[in-house]
ZAMARGU-4260 file (C-alpha; in steps of 0.2 Angstrom, whole numbers, plus 5000, padded with zeros to 4 digits):
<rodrens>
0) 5562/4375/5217 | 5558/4390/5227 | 5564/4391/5246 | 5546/4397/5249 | 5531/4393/5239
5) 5519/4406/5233 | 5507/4400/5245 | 5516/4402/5262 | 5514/4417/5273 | 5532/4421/5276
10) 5537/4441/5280 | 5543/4451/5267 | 5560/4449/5277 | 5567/4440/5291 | 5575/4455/5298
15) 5574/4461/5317 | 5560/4474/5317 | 5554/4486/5331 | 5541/4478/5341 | 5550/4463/5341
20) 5555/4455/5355 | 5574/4464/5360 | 5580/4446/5367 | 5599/4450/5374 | 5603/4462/5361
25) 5606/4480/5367 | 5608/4495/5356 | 5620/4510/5355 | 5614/4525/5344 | 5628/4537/5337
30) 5626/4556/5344 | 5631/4563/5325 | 5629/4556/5306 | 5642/4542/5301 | 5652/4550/5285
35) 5652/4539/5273 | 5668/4532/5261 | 5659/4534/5246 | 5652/4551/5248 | 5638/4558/5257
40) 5633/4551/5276 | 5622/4539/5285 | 5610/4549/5300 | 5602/4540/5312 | 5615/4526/5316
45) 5609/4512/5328 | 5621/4496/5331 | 5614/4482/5340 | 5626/4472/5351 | 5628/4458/5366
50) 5641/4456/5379 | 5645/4444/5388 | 5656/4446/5407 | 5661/4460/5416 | 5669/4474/5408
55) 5684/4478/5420 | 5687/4496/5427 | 5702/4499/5418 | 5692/4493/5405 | 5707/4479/5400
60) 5699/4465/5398 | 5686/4470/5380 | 5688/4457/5368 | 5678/4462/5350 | 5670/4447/5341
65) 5667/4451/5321 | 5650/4442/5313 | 5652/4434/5294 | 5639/4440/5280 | 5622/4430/5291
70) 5631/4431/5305 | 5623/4443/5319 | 5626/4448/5338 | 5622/4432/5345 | 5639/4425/5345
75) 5633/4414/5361 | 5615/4408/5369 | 5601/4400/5365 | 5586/4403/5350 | 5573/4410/5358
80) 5562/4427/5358 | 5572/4439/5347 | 5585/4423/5343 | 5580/4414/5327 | 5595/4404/5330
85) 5609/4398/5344 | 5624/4406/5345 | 5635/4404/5331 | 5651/4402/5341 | 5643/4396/5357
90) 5658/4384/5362 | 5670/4399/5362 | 5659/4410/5373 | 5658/4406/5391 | 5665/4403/5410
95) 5680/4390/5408 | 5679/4392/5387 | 5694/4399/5377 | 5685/4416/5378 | 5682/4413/5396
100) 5667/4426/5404 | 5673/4424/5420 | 5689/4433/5414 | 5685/4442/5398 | 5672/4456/5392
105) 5667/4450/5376 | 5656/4463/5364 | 5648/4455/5349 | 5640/4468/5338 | 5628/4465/5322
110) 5636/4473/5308 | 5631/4491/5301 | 5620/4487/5287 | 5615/4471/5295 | 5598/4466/5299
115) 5598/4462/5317 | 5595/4476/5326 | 5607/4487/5318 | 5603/4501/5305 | 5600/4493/5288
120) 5588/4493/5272 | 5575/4485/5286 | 5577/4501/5297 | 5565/4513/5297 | 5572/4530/5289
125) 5575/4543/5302 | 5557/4551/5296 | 5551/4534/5304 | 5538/4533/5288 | 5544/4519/5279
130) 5561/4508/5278 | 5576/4513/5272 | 5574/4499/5258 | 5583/4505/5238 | 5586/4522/5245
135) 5601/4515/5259 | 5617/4520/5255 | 5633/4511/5250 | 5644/4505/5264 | 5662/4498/5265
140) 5670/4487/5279 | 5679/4508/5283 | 5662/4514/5286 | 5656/4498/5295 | 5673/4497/5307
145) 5672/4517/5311 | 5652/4514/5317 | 5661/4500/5328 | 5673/4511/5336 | 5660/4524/5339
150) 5652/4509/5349 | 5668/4505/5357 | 5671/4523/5362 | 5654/4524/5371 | 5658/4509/5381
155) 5671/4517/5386 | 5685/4505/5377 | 5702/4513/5372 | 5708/4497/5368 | 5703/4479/5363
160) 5713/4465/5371 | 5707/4454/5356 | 5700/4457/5338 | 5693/4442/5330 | 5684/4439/5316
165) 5681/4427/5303 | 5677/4426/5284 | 5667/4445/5283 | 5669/4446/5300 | 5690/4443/5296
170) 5688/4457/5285 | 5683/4470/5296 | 5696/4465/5309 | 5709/4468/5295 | 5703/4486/5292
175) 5702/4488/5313 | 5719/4485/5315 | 5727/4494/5298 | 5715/4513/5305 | 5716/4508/5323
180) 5731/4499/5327 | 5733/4509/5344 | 5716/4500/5350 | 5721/4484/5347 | 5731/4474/5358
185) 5729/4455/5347 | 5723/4452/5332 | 5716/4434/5325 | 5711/4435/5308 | 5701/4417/5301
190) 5697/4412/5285 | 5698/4429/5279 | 5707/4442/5266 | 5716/4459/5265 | 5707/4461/5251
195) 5693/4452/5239 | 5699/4445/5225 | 5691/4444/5207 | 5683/4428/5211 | 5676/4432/5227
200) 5668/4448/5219 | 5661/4438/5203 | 5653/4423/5215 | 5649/4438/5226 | 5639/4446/5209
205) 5629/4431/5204 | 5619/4430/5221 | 5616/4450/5220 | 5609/4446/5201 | 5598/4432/5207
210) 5590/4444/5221 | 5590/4458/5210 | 5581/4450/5194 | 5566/4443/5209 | 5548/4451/5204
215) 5547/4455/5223 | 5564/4464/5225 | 5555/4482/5219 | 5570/4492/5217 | 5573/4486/5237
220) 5557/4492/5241 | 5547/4478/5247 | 5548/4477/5266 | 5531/4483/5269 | 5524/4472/5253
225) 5515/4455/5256 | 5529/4446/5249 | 5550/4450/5247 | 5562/4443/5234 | 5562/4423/5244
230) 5567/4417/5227 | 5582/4427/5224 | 5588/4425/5241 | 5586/4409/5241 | 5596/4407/5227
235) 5608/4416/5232 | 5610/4407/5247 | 5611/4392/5240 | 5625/4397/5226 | 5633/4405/5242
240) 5632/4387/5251 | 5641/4379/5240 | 5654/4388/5238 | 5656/4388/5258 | 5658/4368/5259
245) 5672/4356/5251 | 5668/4343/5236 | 5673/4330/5244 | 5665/4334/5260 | 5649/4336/5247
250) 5654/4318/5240 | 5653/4310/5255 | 5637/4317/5264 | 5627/4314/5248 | 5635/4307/5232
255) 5622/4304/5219 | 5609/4298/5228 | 5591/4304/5228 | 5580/4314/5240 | 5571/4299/5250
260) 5559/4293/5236 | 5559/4306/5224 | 5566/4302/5206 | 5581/4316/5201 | 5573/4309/5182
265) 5555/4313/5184 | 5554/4330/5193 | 5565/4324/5209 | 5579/4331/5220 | 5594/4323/5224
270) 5601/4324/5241 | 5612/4339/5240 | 5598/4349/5232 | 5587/4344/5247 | 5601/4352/5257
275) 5603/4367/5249 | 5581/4370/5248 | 5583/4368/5266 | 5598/4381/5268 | 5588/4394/5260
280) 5573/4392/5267 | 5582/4395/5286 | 5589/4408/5277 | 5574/4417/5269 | 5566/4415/5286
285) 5578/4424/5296 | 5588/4436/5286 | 5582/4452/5274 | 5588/4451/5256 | 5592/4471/5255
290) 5605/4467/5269 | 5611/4454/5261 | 5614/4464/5245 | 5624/4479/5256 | 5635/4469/5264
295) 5638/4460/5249 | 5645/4475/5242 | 5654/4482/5257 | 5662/4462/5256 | 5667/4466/5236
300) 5671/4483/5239 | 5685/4477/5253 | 5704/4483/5249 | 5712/4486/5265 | 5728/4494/5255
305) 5714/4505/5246 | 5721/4525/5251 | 5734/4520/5260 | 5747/4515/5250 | 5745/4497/5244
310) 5738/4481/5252 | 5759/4479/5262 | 5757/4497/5264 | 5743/4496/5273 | 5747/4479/5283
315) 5763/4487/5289 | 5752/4498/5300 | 5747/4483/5311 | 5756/4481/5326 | 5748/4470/5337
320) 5754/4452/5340 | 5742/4443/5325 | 5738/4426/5323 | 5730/4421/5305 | 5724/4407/5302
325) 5715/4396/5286 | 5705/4381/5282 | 5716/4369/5273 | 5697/4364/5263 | 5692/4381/5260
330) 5690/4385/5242 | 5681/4402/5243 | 5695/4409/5254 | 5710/4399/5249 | 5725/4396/5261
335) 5738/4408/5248 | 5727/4424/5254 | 5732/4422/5274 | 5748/4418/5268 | 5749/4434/5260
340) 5741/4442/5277 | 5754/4431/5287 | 5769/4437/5278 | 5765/4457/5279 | 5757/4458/5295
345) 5773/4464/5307 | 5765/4455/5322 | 5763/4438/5314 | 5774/4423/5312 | 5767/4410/5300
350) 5750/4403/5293 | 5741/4393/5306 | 5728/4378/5296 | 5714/4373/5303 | 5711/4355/5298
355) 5694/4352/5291 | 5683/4345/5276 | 5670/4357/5278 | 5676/4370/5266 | 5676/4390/5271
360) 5664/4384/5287 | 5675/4374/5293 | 5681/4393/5304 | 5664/4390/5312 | 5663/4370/5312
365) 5681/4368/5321 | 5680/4376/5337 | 5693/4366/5347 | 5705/4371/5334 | 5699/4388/5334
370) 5698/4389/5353 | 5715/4384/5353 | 5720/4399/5343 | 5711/4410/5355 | 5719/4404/5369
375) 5737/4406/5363 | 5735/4425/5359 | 5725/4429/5376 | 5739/4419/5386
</rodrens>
């Protein structure tokens, strides 16, 4: 079953597109072209990005907030105009929260590649004729982290009082504190990796074959078509959703039982299809399948230890005090790869497991635990 049928009127992509309403995003644009890891360079390089607080005149108090793979700026806030959805770590954000506004600067931006405002497939090319679509380059989580320090330099932040990021988001702030570890002054590092493992990349390849094989993907030139690759991206969603959540938190939620009165036997859905139809049709409806497709790559293509010696090579270079932390449920990023972080990170002391059946999300679903986390490093 499609996301979308063939007969809805759904955009070719979900992405942020100019003329859509900015909603509290504001946008930095890079003076020169971003060189690029795997050869070649990337003009015209827009990041979108909130904040939240007052950024102090020594410029002490910046705290950087990292977005998973769907992930975008709006860490906290409502849906609204230019929000499809409310912020995706909203009891962390805010006076008298773990990252508290009335004391911190927190700067959240949308991830190069991403399609929230930032410069991705959906973007138009620099000609302003058409998107960016097949022709946008590859990028790695290097390339994605040094368009985050450009960011950071014209905010006029030397140094982050916090790093934290989870999942994709982890993985960046890994790479932040191996080529930057001057700039960072704690680090918290959540269900995340140093660098993806064989069947991270192999799940990861799956969803880029199901967009890719879509009749509507075009090479990645679809944006401006009447319809873009919904069945692929849903797919991949779904595959992707599965492998975010915990069997038995699966088990429980939905066993075996059908959708309502429908008859798994006779054409109909069970309960957990119903909820995975549902996550890719959000999905379909708010995100661009190109981007999903970059940072899908950049994600596979993570090796913080690549040119610099080794994965304990390159963790040596962290200095900053380092908290990382796992979901005890999480079988897309198991607990043994923060362990491995824990143990070659100078600045950290031991693995820190957050409690939850919910699988890889749980670093989203468990706030208080989280928050906790937060609050230790900042005090």
């Amino acid at each position: 079953m499609s996301a979308v049928t063939a007969t809805e009127r759904v955009p070719a992509t979900g992405a942020w597109r100019e003329g859509d309403p900015p909603g509290h995003r504001r946008w930095f644009t890079a003076d020169r072209p971003l060189p690029l890891e795997a050869g070649g360079e990337l003009p015209g390089v827009r990041l979108a990005f909130e904040t939240w607080g007052r950024l102090a005149p020594d410029a002490s108090n910046a705290v950087l907030v990292l977005h998973a793979l769907t992930g975008d700026s709006h860490v906290a806030g409502p849906a609204g105009p230019g929000h499809p959805t409310p912020g995706w770590w909203e009891p962390l954000v805010g006076p008298g929260r773990p990252l508290d506004t009335d004391r911190w600067f927190v700067v959240a931006p949308n991830v190069l590649g991403g399609c929230q405002g930032s410069t991705g497939p959906s973007s138009a090319r620099p000609d302003g004729r058409r998107a960016w679509g097949g022709a946008f380059p590859f990028l790695t989580q290097r390339d994605q982290v040094a368009a985050e320090a450009a960011l950071a330099d014209a905010l006029g932040i030397d140094r982050w009082a916090l790093v934290a990021g989870g999942s994709m988001g982890g993985m960046r702030a890994v790479e932040w504190a191996a080529a930057y570890p001057e700039r960072i002054g704690a680090l918290l590092l959540l269900a995340t990796t140093g660098a993806a493992s064989a069947e991270q990349i192999a799940w990861a390849g799956i969803q880029l074959r199901a967009i890719r094989t879509d009749p509507n993907w075009r090479g990645g030139d679809y944006h401006d078509a009447a319809r873009g690759p919904h069945t692929g991206l849903g797919l991949a969603r779904r595959l992707a959703h599965v492998t975010y959540r915990s069997e038995p938190e699966l088990a429980t939620r939905f066993g075996r039982a059908p959708q309502g009165a429908e008859h798994p036997w006779r054409g109909g859905r069970y309960q957990v299809d119903s909820y995975l139809d549902h996550h890719a049709e959000k999905l379909v409806r708010r995100f661009d399948a190109a981007s999903y497709v970059v940072l899908t790559e950049a994600m596979n293509a993570h090796d913080t230890g690549r040119s610099r010696g080794g994965l304990r090579s390159a963790l040596a270079r962290v200095t900053a005090p380092t908290l990382v932390a796992g979901v005890d449920s999480d079988r897309l990023y198991p607990l043994d790869q923060q362990h491995e972080l824990a143990a070659a990170i100078p600045g950290a002391d031991r693995t820190r497991v957050v409690e939850s059946p919910y699988g890889h999300d749980g670093f989203l679903i468990e706030t208080e635990q989280v928050g906790a986390l937060v609050t230790e490093l900042l005090d």
